[in-house]
C-alpha positions as CSV (number, residue, x, y, z in Angstrom):
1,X,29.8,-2.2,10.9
2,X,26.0,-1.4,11.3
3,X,23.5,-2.2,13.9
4,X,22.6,-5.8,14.4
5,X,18.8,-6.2,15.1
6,X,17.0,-9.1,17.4
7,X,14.8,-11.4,15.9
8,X,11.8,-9.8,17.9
9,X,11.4,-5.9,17.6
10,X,8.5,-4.8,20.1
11,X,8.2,-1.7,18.3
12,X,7.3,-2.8,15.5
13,X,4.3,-4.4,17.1
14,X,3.6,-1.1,18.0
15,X,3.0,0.3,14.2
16,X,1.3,-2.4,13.5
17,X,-1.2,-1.8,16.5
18,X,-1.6,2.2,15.5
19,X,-1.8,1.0,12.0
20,X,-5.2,-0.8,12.4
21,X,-6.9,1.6,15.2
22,X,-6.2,4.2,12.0
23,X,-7.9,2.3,10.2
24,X,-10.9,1.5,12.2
25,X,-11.0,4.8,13.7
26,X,-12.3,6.6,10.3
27,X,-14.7,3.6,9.1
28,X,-16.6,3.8,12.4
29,X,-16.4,7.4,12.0
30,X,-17.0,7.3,8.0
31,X,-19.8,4.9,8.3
32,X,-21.6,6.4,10.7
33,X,-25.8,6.7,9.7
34,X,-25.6,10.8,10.6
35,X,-21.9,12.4,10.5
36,X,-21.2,14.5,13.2
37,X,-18.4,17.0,11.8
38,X,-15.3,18.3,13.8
39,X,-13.1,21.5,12.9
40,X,-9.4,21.7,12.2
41,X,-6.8,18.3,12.8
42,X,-9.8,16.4,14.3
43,X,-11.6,16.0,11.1
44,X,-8.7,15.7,9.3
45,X,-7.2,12.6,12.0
46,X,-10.7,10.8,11.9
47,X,-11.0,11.0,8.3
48,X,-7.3,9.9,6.9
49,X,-7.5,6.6,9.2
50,X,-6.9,4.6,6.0
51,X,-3.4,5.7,5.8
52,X,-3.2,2.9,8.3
53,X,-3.1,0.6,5.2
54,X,-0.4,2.2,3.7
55,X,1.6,2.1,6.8
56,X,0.6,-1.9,6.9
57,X,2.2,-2.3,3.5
58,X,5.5,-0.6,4.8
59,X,5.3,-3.1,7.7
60,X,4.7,-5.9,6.0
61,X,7.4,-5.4,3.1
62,X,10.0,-4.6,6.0
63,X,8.9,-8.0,7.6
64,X,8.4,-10.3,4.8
65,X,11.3,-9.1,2.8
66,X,13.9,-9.6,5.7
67,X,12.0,-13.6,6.3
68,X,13.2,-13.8,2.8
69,X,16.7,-12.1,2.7
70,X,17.3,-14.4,6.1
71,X,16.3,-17.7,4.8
72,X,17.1,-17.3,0.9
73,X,19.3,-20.3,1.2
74,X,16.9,-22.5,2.8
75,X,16.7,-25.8,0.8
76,X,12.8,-25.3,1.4
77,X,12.5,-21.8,0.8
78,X,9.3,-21.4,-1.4
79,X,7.7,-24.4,0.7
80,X,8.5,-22.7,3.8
81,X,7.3,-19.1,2.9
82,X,4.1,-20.3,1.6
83,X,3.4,-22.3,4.1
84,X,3.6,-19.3,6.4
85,X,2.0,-17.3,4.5
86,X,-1.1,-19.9,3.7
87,X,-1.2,-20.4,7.9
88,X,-1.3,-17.0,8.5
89,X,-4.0,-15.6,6.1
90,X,-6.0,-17.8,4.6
91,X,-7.9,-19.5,7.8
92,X,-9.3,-16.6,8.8
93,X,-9.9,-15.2,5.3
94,X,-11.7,-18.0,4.4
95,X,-13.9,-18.0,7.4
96,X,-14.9,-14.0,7.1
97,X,-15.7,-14.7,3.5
98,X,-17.9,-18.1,4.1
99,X,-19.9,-16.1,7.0
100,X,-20.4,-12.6,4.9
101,X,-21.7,-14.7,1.8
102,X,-24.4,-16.5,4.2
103,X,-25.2,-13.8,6.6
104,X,-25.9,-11.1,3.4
105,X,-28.3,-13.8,1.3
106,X,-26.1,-13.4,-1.3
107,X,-27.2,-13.3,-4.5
108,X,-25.8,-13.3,-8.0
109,X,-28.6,-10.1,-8.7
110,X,-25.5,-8.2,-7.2
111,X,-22.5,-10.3,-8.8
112,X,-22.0,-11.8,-5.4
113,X,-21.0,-15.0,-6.9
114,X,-17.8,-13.7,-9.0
115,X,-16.8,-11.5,-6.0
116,X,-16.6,-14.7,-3.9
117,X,-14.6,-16.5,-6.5
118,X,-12.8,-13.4,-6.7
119,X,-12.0,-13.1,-2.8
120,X,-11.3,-16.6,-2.2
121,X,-8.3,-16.1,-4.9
122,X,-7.1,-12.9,-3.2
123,X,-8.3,-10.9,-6.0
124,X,-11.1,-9.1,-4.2
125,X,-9.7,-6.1,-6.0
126,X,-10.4,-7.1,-9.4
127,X,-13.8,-6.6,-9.1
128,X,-13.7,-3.5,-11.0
129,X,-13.1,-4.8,-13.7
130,X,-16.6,-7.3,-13.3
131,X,-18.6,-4.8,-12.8
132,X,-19.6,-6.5,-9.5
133,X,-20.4,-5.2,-6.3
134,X,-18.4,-6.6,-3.1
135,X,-20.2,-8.8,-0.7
136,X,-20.8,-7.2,2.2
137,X,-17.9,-7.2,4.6
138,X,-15.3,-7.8,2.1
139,X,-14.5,-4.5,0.9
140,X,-11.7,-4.7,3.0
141,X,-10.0,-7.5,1.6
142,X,-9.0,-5.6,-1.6
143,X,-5.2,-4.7,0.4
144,X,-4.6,-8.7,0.9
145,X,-4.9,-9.2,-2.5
146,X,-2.4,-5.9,-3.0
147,X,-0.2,-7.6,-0.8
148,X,-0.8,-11.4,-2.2
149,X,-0.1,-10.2,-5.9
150,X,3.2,-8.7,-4.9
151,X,4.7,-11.7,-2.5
152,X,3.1,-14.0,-5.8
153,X,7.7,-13.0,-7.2
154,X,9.1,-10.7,-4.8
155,X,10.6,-14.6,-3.3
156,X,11.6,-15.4,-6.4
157,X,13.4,-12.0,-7.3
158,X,15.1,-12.0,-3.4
159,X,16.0,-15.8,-4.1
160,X,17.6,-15.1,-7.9
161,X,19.2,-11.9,-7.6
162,X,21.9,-10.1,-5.3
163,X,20.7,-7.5,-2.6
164,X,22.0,-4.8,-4.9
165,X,19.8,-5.5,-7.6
166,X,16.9,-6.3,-5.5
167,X,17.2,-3.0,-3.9
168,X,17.6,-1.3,-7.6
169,X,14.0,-3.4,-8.5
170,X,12.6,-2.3,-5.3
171,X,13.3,1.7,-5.7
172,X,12.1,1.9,-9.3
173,X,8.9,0.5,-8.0
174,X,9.2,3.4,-5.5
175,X,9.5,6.1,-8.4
176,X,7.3,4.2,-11.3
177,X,4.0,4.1,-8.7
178,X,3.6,7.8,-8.9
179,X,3.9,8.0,-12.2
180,X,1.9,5.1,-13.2
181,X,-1.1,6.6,-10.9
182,X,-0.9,9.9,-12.5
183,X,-1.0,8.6,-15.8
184,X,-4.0,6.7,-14.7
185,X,-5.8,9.1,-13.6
186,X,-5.1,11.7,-16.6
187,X,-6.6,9.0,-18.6
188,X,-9.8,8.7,-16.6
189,X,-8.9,5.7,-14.8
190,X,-11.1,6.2,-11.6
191,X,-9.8,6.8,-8.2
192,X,-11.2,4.2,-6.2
193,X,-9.5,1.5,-8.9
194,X,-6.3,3.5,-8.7
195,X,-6.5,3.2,-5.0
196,X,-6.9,-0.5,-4.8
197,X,-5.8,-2.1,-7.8
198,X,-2.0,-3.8,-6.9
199,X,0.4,-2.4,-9.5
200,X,-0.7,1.3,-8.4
201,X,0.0,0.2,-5.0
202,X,3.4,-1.7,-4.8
203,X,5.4,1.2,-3.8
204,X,4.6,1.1,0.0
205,X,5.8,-2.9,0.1
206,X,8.5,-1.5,-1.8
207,X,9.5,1.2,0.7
208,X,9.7,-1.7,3.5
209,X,11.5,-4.2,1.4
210,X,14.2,-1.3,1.1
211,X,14.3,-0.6,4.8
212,X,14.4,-4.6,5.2
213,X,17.7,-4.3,2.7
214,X,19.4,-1.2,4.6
215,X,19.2,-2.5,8.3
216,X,21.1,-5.4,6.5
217,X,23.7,-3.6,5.7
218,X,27.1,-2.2,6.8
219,X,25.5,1.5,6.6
220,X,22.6,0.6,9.4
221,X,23.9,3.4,12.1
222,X,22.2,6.1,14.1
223,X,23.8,8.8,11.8
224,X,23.3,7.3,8.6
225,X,19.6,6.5,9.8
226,X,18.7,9.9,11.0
227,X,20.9,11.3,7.8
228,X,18.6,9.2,5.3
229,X,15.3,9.6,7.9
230,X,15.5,13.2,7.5
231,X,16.6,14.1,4.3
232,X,14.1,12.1,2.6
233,X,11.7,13.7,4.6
234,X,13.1,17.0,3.4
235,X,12.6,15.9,-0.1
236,X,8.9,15.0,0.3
237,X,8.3,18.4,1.7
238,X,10.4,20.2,-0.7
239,X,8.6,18.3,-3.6
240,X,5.1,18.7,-1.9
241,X,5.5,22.6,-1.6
242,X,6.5,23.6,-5.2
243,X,3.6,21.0,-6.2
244,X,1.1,22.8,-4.3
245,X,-0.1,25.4,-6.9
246,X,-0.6,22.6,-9.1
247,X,-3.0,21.2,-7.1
248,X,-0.9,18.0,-5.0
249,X,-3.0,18.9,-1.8
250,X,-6.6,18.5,-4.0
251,X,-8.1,15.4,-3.2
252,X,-9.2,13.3,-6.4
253,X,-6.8,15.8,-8.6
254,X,-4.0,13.1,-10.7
255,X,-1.4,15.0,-8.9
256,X,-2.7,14.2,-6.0
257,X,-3.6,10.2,-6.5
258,X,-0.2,10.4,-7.4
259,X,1.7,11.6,-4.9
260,X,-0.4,11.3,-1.6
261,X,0.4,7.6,-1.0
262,X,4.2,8.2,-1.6
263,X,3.8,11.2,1.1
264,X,2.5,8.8,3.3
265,X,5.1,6.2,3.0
266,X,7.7,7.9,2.9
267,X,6.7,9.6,6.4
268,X,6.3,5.5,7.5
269,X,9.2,4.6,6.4
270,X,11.5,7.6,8.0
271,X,9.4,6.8,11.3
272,X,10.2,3.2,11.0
273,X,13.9,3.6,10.1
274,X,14.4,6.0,13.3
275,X,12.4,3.4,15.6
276,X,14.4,0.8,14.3
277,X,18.1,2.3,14.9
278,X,16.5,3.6,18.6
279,X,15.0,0.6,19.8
280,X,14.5,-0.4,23.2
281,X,15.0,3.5,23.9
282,X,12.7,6.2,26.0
283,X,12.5,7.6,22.6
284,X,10.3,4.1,21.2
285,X,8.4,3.8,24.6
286,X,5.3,4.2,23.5
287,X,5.5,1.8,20.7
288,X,6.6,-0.8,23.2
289,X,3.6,-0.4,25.0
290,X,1.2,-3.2,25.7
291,X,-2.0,-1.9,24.7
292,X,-0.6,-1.6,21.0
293,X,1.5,-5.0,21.6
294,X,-2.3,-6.4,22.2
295,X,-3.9,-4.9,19.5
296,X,-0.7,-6.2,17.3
297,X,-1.6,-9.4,17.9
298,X,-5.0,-9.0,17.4
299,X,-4.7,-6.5,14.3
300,X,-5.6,-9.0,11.4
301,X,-9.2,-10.0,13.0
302,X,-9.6,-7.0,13.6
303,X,-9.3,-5.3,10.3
304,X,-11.6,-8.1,8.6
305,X,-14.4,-7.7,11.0
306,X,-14.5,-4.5,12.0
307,X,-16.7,-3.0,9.1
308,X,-19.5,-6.1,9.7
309,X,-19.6,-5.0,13.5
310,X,-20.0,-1.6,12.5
311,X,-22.7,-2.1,10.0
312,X,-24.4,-4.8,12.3
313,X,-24.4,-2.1,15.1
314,X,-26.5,0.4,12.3
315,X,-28.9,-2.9,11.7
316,X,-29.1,-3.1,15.7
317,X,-29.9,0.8,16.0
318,X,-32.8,0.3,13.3
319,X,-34.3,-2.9,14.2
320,X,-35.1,-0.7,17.9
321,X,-36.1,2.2,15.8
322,X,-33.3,4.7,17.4
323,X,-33.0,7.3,14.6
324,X,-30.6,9.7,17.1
325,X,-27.4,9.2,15.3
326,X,-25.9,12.5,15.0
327,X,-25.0,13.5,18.0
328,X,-21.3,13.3,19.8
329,X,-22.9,11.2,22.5
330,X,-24.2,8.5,19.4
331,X,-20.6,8.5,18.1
332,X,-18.7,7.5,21.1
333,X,-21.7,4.9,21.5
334,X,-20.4,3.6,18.3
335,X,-16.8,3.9,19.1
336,X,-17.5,2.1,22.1
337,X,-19.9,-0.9,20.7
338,X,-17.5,-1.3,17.8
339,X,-14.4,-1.6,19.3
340,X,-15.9,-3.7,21.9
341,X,-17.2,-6.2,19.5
342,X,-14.6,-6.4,17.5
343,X,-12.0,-7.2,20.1
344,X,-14.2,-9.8,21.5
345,X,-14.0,-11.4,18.4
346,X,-10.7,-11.3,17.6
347,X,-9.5,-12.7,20.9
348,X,-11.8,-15.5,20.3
349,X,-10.4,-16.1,16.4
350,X,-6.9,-16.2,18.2
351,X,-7.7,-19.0,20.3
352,X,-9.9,-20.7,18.8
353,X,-9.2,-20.2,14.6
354,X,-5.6,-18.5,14.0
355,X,-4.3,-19.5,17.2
356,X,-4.4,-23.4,16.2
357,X,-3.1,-22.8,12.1
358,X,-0.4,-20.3,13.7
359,X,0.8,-23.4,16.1
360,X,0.9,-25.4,13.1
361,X,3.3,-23.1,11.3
362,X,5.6,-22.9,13.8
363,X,6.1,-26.9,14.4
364,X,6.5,-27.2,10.3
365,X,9.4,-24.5,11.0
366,X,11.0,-26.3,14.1
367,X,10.8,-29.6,12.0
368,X,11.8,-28.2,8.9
369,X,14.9,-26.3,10.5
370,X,15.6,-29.8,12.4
């Protein structure tokens, strides 16, 4: 018999906290007026944030796809998970889209109007395909509308067909990515669209739905985890070393678009699986912590406003005529303003703005379970 797990798992809280500071940890850095450059694993930590995304996309399979595989007999099933879903994300959403539009003076000179229609339809990354640019402060809406896209028949598929199968459906998207991507990209498909657009990018919700599907099963135990943890891992490296004279390593190279995010998920996912089986250990302390707890619950705010505060702070720098940006002292500066901002404003959407909707969600559930 496997390993039964609580409704509430603090460590996950804690991948989702370290899964947005990635995130906003290269931007600032990234979007900085003047780089300042670091040697060795610095550079390379501060400038691979946004495999924070992909580890989101783990999380977020694992979570949504076990809501589903728990509540797939619910009479309301597809009211209830849209309901969630439309309490969740699309308050805030809408509000970060309504103030970018005004703040930037939009205008349809720059296709502003299409990307707004775009956005407000979780589509934010078709916008390729308009030949539009994104309105300010958006940009980073283009991974909702990855993860919209796929939750638009993943219900359906967990509600219709037997874990097996889902789990069949879920590791072909694993193994099809790749190979879609580098097909994409040995036919010119840019790398920025093959980054964003959704069926390039299922494979990480796809790598949490199959660790929502194993924990579920009669095979969820400590050996089996570590067994599948490891060995998987072994296979990445494996793979990734004989690949490496043909250039899987080379940024912008289709071998690389191909494989990169699959590196990165499969990493997640082995991390995950071994938190999951050694919860509430010394092992998982630090994911338990409360800082990244916090941050957790403050993660969605603060991935959609965290590039405005950055670029308002660059506004604020030149509007006082400070040019000074390239030094170490500047960057922490930046750090420091940014981060500060941005958690300021995500405590207030909490309690004022999500707090409220996410009240709302959970008295529809309690009556609806009633």
């Amino acid at each position: 018999m496997g390993i039964r797990l609580p409704k509430r798992i603090p460590e996950l809280d804690g991948f989702r906290g370290i899964a947005v500071l990635m995130v906003m940890i290269e931007h600032v850095y990234e979007t900085a007026p003047t780089k300042v450059t670091f040697a060795g694993p610095v550079e390379f930590l501060l400038t691979h944030g946004w495999l924070g995304v992909d580890l989101f996309f783990v999380l977020s399979g694992f979570l949504i796809t076990g809501i589903l595989l728990d509540e797939r007999d619910r009479v309301d099933y597809f009211q209830s998970f849209y309901r969630r879903r439309a309490c969740r994300i699309l308050p805030l959403a809408i509000a970060c889209l309504i103030v970018y539009s005004l703040v930037s003076g939009s205008t349809d000179d720059h296709g502003y109007f299409i990307d707004f229609a775009l956005t407000l339809l979780f589509c934010a990354n078709l916008n390729v395909f308009f030949g539009v640019l994104p309105i300010p402060g958006t940009g980073v809406m283009w991974s909702l509308a990855v993860e919209e896209h796929f939750y638009l028949l993943w219900p359906l598929i967990i509600r219709r067909f037997s874990r097996r199968t889902v789990a069949c459906l879920g590791a072909a998207i694993v193994l099809l990515s790749p190979i879609a991507r580098g097909l994409a990209m040995r036919y010119g498909v840019h790398p920025q669209s093959v980054y964003q657009l959704s069926w390039f990018r299922f494979d990480g919700l796809a790598v949490g739905a199959l660790l929502a599907i194993f924990v579920r099963s009669r095979y969820f135990t400590v050996r089996n985890t570590w067994c599948a943890a490891l060995g998987w891992l072994a296979l990445i490296l494996i793979v990734t070393a004989f690949l490496v004279p043909y250039g899987v390593l080379k940024p912008k190279s289709a071998l690389g678009e191909s494989l990169r995010y699959t590196q990165a998920q499969g990493l997640f996912g082995a991390a995950m699986a071994v938190a999951l089986v050694h919860q509430g250990s010394a092992l998982t302390a630090v994911l338990r912590s409360r800082f990244l707890g916090w941050t957790a619950a403050l993660s969605y705010c603060l991935y959609l406003v965290h590039m405005s505060v950055g670029s308002l702070y660059i506004w604020m720098l030149h509007r006082a005529g400070i040019s000074n940006t390239g030094s170490l002292g500047a960057l922490l500066l930046r750090y420091v303003a940014v981060f500060a901002l941005s958690f300021a404003l995500a405590i207030l959407s909490g309690k004022y703005l999500e707090g409220p909707f996410l009240r709302i969600r959970a008295r529809t559930r309690t009556i609806a379970a009633a």
